[in-house]
C-alpha positions, 0 to 999 in steps of 0.5 A: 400178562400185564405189569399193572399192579405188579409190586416188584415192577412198581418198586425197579421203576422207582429205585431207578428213577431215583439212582438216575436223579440221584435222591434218597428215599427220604428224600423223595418221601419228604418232597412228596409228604409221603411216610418213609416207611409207605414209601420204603414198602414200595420199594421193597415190593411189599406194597402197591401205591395208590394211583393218586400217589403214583401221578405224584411221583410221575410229576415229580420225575417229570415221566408218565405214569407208565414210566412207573407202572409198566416194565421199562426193560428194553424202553429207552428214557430218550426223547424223540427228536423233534424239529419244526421249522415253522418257529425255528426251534430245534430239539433234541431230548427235550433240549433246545439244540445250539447253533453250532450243533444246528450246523453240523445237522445240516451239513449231515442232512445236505450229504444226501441230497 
């Protein structure tokens, strides 16, 4: 069965996103202009937002939507490590890798060659 539309799912992805950025619900409902008692129902489960709301707050997190509506037990919030050489930028999680960890990289991969 699907979590879509399911309250109680809906309203864990969201406390979580808050406690891992450390804001309030009034807080997030001011940023958002959404009424504290709308956003409190959400987070009670006792409510569903409306999809326009959801991308919302999937913006403001900076996630997908699906972050927000879909279970995240056994998901993990980390990026994929990405790396192109065409333009040397190197990233990890999203962040730019530093020089010196760009070395201790290399040395790890020359080990087995």
């Amino acid at each position: 069965m699907s979590d879509l539309g399911n309250k109680e799912v809906m309203a864990k992805n969201i406390q979580d996103l808050m406690d891992k950025h450390g804001i309030t619900r009034n807080q997030l409902a001011d940023a958002l202009d959404f009424k504290y008692t709308t956003m409190a129902d959400w987070l009670r489960g006792k409510t569903y937002p409306r999809i326009d709301k959801i991308e919302l707050m999937a913006n403001y997190f900076g996630v997908s939507k699906s972050r927000l509506v879909e279970n995240q037990e056994g998901k993990s919030d980390k990026k994929p490590v990405e790396i192109t050489d065409n333009s040397n930028i190197f990233m990890f999680e999203g962040k730019p890798v530093s020089e010196e960890d760009m070395e201790i990289f290399k040395q790890i991969l020359n080990r087995g060659r």
